[in-house]
C-alpha positions as CSV (number, residue, x, y, z in Angstrom):
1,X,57.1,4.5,13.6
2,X,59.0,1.0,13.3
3,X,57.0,-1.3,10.7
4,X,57.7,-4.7,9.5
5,X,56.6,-5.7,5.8
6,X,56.2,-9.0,4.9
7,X,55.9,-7.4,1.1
8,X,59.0,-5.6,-0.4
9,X,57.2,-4.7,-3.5
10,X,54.2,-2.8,-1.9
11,X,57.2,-1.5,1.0
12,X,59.5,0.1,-1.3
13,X,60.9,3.2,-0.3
14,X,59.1,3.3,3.1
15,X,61.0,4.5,5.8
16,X,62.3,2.5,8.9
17,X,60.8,-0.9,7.5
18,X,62.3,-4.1,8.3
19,X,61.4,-7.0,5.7
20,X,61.1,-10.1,6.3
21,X,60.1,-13.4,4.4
22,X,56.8,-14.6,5.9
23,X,58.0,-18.0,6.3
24,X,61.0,-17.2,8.5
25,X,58.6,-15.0,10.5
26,X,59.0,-17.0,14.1
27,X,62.6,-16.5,14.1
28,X,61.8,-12.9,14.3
29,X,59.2,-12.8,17.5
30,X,60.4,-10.1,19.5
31,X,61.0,-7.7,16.6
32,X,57.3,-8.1,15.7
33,X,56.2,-7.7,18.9
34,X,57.7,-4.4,19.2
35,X,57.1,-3.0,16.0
36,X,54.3,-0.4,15.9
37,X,52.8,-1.7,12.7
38,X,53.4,-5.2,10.9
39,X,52.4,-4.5,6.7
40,X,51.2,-7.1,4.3
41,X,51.5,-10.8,5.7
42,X,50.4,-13.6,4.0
43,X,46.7,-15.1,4.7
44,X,48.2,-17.6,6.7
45,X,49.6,-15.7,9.3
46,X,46.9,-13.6,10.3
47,X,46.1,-15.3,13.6
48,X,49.6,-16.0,14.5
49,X,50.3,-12.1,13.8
50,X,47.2,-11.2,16.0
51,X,46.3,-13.4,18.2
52,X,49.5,-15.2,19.3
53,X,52.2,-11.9,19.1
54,X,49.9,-9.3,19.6
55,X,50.9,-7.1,16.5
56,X,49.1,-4.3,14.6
57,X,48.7,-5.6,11.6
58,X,47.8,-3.7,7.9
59,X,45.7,-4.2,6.3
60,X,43.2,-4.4,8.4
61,X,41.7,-8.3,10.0
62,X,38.5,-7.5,8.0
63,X,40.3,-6.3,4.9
64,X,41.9,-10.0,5.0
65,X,38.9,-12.3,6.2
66,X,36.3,-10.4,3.9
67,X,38.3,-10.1,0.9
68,X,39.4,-13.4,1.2
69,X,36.6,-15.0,0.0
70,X,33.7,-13.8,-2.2
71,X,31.0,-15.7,-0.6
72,X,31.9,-14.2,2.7
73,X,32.4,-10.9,0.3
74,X,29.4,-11.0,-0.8
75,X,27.4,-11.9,2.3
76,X,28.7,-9.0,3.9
77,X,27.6,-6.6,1.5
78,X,24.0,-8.0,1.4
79,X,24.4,-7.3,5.2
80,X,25.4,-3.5,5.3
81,X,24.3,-2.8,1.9
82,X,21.5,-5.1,0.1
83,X,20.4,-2.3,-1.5
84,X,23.5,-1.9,-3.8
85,X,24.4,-5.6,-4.2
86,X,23.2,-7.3,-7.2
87,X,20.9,-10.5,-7.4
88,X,22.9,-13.3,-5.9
89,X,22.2,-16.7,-4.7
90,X,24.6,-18.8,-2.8
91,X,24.2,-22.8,-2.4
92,X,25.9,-25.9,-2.1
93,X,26.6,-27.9,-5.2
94,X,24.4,-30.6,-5.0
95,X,22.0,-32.2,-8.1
96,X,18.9,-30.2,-6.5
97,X,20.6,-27.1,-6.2
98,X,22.2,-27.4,-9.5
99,X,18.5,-27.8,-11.1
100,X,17.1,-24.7,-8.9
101,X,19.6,-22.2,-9.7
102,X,19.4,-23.0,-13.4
103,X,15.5,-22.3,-13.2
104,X,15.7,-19.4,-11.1
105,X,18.2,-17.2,-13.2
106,X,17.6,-15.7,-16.2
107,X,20.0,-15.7,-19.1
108,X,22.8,-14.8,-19.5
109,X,24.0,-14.4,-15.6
110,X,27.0,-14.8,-14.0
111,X,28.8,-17.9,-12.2
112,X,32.6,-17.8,-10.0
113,X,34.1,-19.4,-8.2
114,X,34.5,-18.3,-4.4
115,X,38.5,-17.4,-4.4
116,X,39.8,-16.1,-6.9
117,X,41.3,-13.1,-8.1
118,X,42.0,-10.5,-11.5
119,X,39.1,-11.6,-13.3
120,X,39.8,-15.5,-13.1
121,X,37.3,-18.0,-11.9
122,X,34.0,-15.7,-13.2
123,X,32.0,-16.8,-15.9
124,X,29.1,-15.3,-18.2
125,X,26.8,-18.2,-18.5
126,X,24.4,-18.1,-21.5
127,X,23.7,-21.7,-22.3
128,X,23.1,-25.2,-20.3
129,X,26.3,-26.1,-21.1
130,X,28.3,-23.4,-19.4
131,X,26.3,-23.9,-16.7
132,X,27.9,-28.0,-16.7
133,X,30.8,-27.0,-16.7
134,X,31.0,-24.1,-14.0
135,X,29.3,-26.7,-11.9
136,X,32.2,-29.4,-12.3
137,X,35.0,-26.6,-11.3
138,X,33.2,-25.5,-7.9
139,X,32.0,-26.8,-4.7
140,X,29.8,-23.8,-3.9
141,X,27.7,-22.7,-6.4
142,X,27.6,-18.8,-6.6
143,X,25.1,-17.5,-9.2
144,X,24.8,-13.6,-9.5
145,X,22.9,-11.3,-12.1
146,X,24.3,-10.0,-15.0
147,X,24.3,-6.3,-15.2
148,X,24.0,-4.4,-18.5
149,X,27.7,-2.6,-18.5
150,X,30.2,-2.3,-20.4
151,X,32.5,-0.2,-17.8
152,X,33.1,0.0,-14.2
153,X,34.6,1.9,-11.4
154,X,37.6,1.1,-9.4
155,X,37.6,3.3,-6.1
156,X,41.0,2.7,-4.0
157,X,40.9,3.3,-0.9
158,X,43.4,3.4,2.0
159,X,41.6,3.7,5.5
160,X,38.9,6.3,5.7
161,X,40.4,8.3,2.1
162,X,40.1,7.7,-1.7
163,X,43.4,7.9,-2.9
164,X,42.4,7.1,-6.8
165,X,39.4,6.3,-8.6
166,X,38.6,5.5,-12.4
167,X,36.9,3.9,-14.6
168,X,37.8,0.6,-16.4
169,X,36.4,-0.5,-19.8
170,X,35.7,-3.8,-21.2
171,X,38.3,-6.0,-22.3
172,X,38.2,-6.5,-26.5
173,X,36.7,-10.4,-26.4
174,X,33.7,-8.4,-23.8
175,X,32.4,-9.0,-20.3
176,X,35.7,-8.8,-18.4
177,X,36.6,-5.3,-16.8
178,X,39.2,-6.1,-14.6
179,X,43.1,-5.2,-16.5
180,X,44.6,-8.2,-16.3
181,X,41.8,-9.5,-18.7
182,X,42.0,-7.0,-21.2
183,X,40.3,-4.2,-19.6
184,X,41.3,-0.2,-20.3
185,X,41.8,2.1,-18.0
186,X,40.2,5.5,-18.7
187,X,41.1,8.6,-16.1
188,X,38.0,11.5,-15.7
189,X,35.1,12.3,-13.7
190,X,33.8,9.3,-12.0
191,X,30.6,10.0,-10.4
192,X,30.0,10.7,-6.8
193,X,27.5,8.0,-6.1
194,X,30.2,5.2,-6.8
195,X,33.1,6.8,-4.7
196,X,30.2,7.2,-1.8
197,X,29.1,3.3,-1.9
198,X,33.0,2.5,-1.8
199,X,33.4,5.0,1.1
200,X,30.6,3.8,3.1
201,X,31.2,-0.3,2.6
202,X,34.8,0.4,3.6
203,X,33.5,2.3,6.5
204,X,30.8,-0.3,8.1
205,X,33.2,-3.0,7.3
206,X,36.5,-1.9,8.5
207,X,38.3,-2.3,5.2
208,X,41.2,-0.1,5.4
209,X,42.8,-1.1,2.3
210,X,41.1,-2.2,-1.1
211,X,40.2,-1.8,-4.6
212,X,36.6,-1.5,-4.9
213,X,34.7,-2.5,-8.5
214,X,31.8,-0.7,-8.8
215,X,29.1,-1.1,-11.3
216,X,26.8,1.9,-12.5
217,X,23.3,0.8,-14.4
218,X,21.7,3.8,-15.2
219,X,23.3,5.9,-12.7
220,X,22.8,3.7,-9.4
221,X,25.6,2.0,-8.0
222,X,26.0,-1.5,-7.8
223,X,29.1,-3.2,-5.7
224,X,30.6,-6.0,-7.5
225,X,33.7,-7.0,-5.1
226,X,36.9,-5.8,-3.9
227,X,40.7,-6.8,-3.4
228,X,43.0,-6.5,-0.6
229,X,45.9,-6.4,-3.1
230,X,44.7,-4.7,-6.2
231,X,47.0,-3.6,-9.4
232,X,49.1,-0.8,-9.5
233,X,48.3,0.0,-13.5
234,X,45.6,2.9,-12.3
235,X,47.9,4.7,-9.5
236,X,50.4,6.8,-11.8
237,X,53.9,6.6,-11.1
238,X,53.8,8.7,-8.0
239,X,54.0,8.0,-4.3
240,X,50.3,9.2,-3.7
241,X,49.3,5.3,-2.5
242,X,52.8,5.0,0.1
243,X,51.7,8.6,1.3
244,X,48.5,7.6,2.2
245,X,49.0,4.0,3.9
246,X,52.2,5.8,5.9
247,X,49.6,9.1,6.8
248,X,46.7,6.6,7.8
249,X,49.3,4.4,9.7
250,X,50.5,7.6,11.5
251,X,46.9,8.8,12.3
252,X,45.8,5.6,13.7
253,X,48.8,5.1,16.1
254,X,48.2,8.5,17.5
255,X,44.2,8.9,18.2
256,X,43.1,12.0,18.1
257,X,40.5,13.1,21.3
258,X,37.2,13.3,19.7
259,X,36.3,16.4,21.4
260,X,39.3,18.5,19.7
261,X,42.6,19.3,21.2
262,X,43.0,20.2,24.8
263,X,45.5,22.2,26.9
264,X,48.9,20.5,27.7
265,X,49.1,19.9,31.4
266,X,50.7,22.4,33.3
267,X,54.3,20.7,34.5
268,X,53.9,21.0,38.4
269,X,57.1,21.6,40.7
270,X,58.0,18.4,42.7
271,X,58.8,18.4,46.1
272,X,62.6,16.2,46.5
């Protein structure tokens, strides 16, 4: 395979990769037309990648348009699985909607902002006036229940395979799980029921390449978000992640028949 990266970090050591800097990419047009796989562009090039060059790109279009955004995020997941998506109303921010969200949620529950990433923009809201000023710092008002945890479960996941999963502890000052908050990583058993929900959600939604949060109250899984471009911290210091993009990239650009393996035609003679 010839691949282009648009990402040296998340490249390194992969073999026959061309990098380029995204915003030189149009001086580069025939290369990434001819390139079996282009890795990691920016947002902003997704439909100049796809739709004007043609190119394969990974992750996958839903791994960027999804992730992108956690409205979006979150409607999808009440789509394919409402079942395992917590409480969550979505609304403009307007005086009205402002007065009915506060009266609707109990305390404390949870405010953020629609893009944002490694535990920034998400508040715990337990008084009127953290509920002023979330309100000032959003156009969208995104209110979600506030589950009784003081851990959760990261599942990564590169295309149909788990290549990691743990569990991540709350950060000293509480509420925040995510890492680059405070968070702990702890390595052991992580049940099956949260590795399944990432699995499936990754599955229905064509996300080939994420870090899924998973929340467990009482046993039952609960799916809090994911990201396209998740830490490294919780992957070791081995090649198991480039493995498994480089193995699914190889898989997907030779399909397998889905009724097994079949003879090799038989090379007839030709008549000159």
């Amino acid at each position: 395979m010839h691949l282009v990266s648009f990402n040296v970090f998340r490249t390194l050591g992969f073999p026959d990769t061309t990098v380029l800097k995204p915003e030189h990419f149009l001086r580069h047009k025939p290369l990434l037309q001819d390139a079996d796989w282009v890795l990691f562009p920016e947002y902003w090039q997704i439909n100049a990648l796809i739709h004007g060059l043609k190119c394969r790109v990974f992750p996958s279009v839903a791994s960027y348009r999804i992730g992108h955004d956690k409205v979006e995020m979150t409607r999808a997941f009440q789509t394919v699985a409402p079942e395992h998506t917590p409480w969550t109303i979505i609304e403009a921010n307007g005086p009205q909607e402002r007065e009915m969200l506060w009266d609707a949620m109990a305390l404390p529950f949870v405010a953020k902002l629609p893009k944002a990433s490694m535990g920034e923009g998400v508040w715990l809201i337990e008084s009127r006036a953290d509920w002023l000023k979330y309100c000032e710092r959003s156009d969208v008002l995104y209110v979600q229940e506030y589950l009784p945890i003081d851990r959760d479960v990261r599942v990564v996941i590169v295309g149909d395979r788990v290549v990691t999963a743990y569990w991540r502890t709350q950060a000293e000052q509480g509420f925040y799980n995510n890492v680059a908050r405070g968070g702990q990583i702890v390595t052991g058993d992580v049940p099956a029921a949260a590795i399944e929900l990432a699995l499936r959600l990754a599955r229905e939604l064509e996300v080939d390449h994420a870090g899924f949060d998973i929340a467990l109250v009482e046993g039952y899984p609960y799916v809090l978000e994911f990201n396209r471009l998740f830490g490294n911290q919780g992957l070791g210091q081995g090649s198991d992640l480039k493995d498994a993009i480089l193995d699914y990239l190889q898989r997907q650009s030779c399909p397998q028949d889905p009724d097994g393996p079949t003879e090799p035609t038989p090379l007839w003679p030709v008549a000159v």
